[in-house]
N, C-alpha and C positions, 0 to 999 in steps of 0.2 A: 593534395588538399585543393578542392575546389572554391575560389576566392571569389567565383563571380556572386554576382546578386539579384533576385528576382526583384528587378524591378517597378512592374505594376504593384507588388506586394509591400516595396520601399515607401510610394507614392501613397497608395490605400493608407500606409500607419503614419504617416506626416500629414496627410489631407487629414484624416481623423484626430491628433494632437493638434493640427490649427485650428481645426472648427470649435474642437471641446475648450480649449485654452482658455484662460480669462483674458479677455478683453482690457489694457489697463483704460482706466477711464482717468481724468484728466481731476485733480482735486479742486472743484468751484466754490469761489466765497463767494457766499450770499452776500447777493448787489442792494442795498437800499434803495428801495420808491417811494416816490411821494404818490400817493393812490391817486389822489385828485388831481395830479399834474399826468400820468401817465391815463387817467380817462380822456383826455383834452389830445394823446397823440392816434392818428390813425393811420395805419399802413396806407399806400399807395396802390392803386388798383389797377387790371390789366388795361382799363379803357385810356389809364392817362390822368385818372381823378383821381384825390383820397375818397377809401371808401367812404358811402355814405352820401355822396354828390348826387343830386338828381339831374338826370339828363337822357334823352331820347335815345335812343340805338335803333339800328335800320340791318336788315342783312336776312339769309336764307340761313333754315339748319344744315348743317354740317355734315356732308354724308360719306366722306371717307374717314379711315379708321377707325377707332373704337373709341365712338365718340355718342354712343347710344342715342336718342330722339331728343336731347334737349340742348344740343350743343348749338348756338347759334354763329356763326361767321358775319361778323359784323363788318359791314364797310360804310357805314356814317354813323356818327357821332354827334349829335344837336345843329343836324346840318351839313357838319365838316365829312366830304368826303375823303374816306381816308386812302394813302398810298397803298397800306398793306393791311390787310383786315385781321381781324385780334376775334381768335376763337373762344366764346365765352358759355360757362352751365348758365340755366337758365330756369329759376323758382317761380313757383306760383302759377304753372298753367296745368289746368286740366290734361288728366288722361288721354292720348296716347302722347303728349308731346306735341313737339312742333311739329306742320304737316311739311311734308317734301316739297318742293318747287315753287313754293308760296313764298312772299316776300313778305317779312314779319317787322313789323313797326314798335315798338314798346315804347313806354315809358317808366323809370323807375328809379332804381340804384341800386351800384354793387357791393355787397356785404364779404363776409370772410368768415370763416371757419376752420379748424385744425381737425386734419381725418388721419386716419391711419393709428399706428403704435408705437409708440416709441419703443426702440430696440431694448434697450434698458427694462423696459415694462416688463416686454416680450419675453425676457432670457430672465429676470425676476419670477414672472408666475410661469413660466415653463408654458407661452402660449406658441401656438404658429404666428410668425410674422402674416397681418393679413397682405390684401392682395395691392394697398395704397401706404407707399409709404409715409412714415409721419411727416406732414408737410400744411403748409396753409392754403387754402383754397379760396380763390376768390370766386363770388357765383351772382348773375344780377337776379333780384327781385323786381319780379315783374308790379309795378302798382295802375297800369292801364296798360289797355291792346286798341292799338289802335289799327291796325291790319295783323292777321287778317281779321274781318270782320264775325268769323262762323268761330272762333278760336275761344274759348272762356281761360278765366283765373277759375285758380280753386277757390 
């Protein structure tokens, strides 16, 4: 009697029973808010502000990684130059994005958003996970350019 065991074949049916398995998920009691008290709180944003502060940013776009035409590389802040510069999306400029080698001025502030799926969702309606997981995103809104000068808002 042969005892051994196909191995990659053991792997394939245990990788297949973990993925199918259910997930236990964690039983949550709904938390009470006070609506009006939790309008008044605002996440913390990558520049240093709560969203929603207005303040100038200074920096070039971003051109390693996968960080497509709108990512700016900020190294001043309302002035303050900074030690380490804070990569940030950037809303409200014109078609193609920011130009390459050009030193971009703004004025505005940064907002927030939730992108992605929630896995929950996901494994609910039987979707693919998309390509961003579910997470919150901060992005500044551009409301002036003041360099460069050739640059439009939408």
């Amino acid at each position: 009697m042969n005892n051994s065991f196909n191995i990659p074949l053991v792997a394939a049916v245990l990788t297949t029973l973990a993925i199918t398995a259910e997930i236990p998920s964690p039983k949550l009691a709904r938390t009470q808010v006070d609506p009006a008290q939790l309008a008044l709180e605002y996440p913390m944003g990558y520049l240093g502000y709560p969203v929603g502060t207005y303040v100038q940013i200074e920096g070039f776009r971003q051109e390693n990684g996968k960080v497509g035409t709108r990512t700016l590389k900020v190294d001043t802040i309302s002035g303050e130059k900074l030690e380490k510069t804070i990569s940030i999306w950037i809303e409200n400029v014109k078609h193609p994005g920011l130009p390459s080698g050009k030193r971009c001025v703004f004025r505005g502030y940064e907002s927030a958003r939730m992108i992605g799926l929630p896995y929950g969702v996901a494994k609910a309606e039987n979707s693919p996970l998309p390509q961003a997981v579910w997470q919150l995103q901060r992005y500044f809104i551009v409301t002036t350019i003041l360099e460069p000068t050739d640059l439009e808002k939408k």
